[in-house]
C-alpha positions in Angstrom: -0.2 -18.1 8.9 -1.0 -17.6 12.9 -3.0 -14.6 12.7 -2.3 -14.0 15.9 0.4 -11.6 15.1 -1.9 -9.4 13.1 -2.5 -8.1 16.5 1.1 -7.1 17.7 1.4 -5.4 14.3 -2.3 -3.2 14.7 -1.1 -2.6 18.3 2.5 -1.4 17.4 1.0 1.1 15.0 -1.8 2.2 18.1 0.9 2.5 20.6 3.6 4.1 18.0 1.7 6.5 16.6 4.3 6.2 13.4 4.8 9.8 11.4 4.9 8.8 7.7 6.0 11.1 5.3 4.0 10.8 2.6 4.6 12.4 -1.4 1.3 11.4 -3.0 -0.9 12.6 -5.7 -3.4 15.5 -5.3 -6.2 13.7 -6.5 -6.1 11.5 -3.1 -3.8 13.9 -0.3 -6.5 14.3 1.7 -7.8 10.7 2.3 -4.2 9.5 2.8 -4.0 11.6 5.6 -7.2 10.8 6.7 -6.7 7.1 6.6 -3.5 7.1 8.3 -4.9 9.6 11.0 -7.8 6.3 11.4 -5.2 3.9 11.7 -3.4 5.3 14.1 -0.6 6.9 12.4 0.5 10.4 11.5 0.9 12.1 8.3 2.9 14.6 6.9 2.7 16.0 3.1 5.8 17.8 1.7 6.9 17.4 -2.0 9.0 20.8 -2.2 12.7 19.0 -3.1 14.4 21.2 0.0 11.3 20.9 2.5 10.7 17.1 1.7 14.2 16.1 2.5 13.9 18.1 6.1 10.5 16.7 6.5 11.8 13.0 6.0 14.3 13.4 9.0 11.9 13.8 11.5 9.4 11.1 10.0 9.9 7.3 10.7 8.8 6.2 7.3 8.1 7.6 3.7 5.3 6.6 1.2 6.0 7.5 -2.5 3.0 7.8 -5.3 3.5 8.6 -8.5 -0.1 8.8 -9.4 0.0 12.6 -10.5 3.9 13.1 -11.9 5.6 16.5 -13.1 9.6 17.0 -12.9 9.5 18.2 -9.6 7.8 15.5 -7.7 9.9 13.0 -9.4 13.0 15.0 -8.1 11.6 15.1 -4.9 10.8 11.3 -4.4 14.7 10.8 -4.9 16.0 13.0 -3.1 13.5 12.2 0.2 13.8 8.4 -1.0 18.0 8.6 -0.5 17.0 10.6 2.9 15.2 7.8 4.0 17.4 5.4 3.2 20.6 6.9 4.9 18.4 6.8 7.7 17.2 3.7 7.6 13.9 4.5 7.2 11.0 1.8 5.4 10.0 3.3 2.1 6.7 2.3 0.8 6.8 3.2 -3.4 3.1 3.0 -5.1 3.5 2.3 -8.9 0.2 4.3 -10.0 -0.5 3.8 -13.4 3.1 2.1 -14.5 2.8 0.7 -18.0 0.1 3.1 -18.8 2.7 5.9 -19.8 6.3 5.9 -20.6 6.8 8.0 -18.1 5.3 6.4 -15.0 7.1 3.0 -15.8 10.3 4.6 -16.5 9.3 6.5 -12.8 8.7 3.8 -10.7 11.4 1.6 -12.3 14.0 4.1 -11.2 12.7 4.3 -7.8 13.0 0.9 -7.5 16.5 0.3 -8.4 17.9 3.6 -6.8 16.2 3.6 -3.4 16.3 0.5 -0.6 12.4 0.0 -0.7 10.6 -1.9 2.3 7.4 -2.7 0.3 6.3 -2.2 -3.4 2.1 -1.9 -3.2 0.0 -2.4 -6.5 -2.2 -3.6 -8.6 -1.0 -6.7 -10.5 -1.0 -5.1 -14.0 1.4 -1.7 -12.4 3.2 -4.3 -10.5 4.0 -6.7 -14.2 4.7 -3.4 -15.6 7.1 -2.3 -13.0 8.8 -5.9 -13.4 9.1 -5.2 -17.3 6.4 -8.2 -17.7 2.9 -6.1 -18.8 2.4 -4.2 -22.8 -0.6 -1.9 -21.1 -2.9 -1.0 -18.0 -5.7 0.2 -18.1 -5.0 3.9 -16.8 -4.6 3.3 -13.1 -6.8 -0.2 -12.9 -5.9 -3.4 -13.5 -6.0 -5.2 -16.5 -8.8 -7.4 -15.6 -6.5 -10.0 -18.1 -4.1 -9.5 -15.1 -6.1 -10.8 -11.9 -5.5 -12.7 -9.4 -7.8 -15.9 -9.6 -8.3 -19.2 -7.5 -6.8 -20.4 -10.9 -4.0 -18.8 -11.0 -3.1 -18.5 -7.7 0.2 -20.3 -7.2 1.6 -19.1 -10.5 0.9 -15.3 -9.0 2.6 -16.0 -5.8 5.4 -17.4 -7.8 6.0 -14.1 -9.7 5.3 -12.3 -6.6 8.0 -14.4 -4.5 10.6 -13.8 -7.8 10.3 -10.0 -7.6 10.2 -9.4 -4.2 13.9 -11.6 -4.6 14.6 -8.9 -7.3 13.9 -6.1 -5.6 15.2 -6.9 -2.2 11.4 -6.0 -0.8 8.6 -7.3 0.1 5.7 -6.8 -2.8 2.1 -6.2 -2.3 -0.7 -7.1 -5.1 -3.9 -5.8 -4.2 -7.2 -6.8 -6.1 -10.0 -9.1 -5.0 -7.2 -11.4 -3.9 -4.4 -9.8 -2.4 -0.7 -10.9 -2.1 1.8 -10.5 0.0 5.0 -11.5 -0.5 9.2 -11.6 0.5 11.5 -13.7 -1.8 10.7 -16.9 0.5 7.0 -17.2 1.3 3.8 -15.4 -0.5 0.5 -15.1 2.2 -2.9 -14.3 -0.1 -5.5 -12.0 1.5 -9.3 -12.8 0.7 -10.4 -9.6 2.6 -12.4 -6.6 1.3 -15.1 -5.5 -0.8 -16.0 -4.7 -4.8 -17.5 -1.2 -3.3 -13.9 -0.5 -2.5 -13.2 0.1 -6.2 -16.1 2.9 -6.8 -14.3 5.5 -4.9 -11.0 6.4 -5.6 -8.1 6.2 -3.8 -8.1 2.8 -2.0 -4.9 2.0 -3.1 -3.3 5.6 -2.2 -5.0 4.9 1.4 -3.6 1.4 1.8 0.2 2.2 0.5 0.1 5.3 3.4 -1.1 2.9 5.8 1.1 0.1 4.7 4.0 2.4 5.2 2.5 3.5 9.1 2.4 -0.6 10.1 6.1 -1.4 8.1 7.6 2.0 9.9 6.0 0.7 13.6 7.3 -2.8 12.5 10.4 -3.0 10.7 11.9 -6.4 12.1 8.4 -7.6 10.5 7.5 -6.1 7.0 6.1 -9.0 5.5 3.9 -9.5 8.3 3.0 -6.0 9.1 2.0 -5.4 5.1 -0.3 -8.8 5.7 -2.3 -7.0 9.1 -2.5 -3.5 6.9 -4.0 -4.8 3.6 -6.6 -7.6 5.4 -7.3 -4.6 8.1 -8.1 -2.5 5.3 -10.1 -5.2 3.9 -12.1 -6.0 6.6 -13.2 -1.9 7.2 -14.1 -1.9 3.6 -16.3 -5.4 4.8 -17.7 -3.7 8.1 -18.6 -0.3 5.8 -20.2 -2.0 2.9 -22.4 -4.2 5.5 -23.3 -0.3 7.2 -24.8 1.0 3.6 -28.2 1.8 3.5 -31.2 2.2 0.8 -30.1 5.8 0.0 -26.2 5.5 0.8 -24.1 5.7 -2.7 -20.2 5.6 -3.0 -19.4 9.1 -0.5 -21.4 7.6 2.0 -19.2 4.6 1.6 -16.2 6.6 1.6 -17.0 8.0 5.3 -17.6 4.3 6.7 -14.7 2.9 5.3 -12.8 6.2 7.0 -14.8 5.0 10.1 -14.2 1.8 10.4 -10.6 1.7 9.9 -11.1 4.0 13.0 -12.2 1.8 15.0 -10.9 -1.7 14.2 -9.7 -3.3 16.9 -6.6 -6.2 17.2 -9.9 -8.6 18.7 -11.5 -8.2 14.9 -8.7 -7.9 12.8 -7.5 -11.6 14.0 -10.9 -12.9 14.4 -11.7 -11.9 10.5 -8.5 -11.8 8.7 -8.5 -14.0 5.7 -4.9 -15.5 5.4 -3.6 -18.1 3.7 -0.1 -19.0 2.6 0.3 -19.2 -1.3 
């Protein structure tokens, strides 16, 4: 991949300043609009049924998370989710936890068929469970049965490639190799850092963002989910090489905040780690 376009994509989202709706869990609301503030987006929190629905018309894009479900937020992601879609706006929908519950698969499953999604961002085990191919998760992490390996590379892309056909979207596998994928091509990400995993919320972070650089970029989803996750990746790099003697995991929250801040296009080329799969 020319990682040259990483650039135009981090620029776009700089020079857009893209409002993304975004119907999250509570557990992570805050550091979603947080991270998209550091980006360079704009976020917006409504998951009222009539509010949500105003709120989507004046957004450009909408992230849906089912990490923390009841009745009414599932109501609401539907009815903002066909919003979005009359208008033509990218939906990004966050699996959290599918497979671990009947309820979350049978959730994100709907989502997926009823609304036009742009990207589908997840770890590989809610991502199989979504596709009707996992038995379990483990809560909201990854099976570690269900990584992405060196090994097992090209038989991940494969399934990636296949469901992103399915789906009519491009899907996102995050874990200590990412993938990106539309039904014709799959690019694998070796950005980011384990430290990344002792907070929570990474994910949450990256499907808000994701939906800030497909919304500034929609002629260019694939491409603009590639420059999110490696640029997310390379701030969780840059903030694990800032941790001190005394810094734990909330000190490592607030440089990761930081240096999503202040990534530039010059650093996101210079150390994305992209190949095609």
């Amino acid at each position: 991949m020319d990682t040259a376009i990483l650039a135009e994509m981090l620029t776009r989202v700089r020079q857009t300043t893209p409002l993304v709706h975004c119907i999250t869990n509570y557990v992570t609301v805050n550091d979603c609009a947080n991270a998209l503030l550091a980006c360079g987006g704009s976020p917006i929190m409504a998951d009222e049924e009539e509010d949500a629905c105003a709120i989507t018309q004046i957004c450009g894009g909408l992230a849906l998370n089912i990490g923390t479900l009841n009745t009414r937020t599932v109501a609401t992601m539907h009815a903002a989710g066909a919003v979005a879609g009359k208008l033509g706006h990218p939906i990004v929908l966050d699996p959290v936890g599918a497979g671990a519950s009947p309820l979350r698969t049978q959730t994100a499953a709907s989502l997926a068929d009823e609304l036009p999604l742009a990207v589908v961002r997840g770890n590989m085990s809610e991502i199989k469970a979504l596709a009707g191919a996992a038995a379990a998760t483990r809560g909201v992490d990854a099976n570690p049965a269900d990584a992405v390996t060196p090994a097992n590379l090209a038989e991940s892309a494969s399934f990636a490639r296949e469901l992103a056909q399915k789906l009519g979207c491009v899907v996102a596998v995050t874990g200590a190799i990412d993938l990106v994928a539309d039904a014709t091509r799959a690019l694998a990400i070796h950005n980011g850092h384990p430290l990344m995993g002792r907070i929570t919320g990474t994910g949450c972070m990256l499907t808000c963002i994701t939906a800030a650089y497909a919304t500034a970029n929609p002629a260019r989803t694939l491409e603009a989910a590639a420059a999110a996750i490696a640029g997310w990746g390379i701030a969780g790099e840059v903030a694990a090489d800032r941790m001190g003697a005394l810094d734990g995991n909330g000190s490592f929250r607030t440089y990761l905040l930081d240096a999503a801040f202040n990534l530039t296009a010059e650093q996101l080329v210079q150390n994305a780690r992209i190949e095609e799969a």
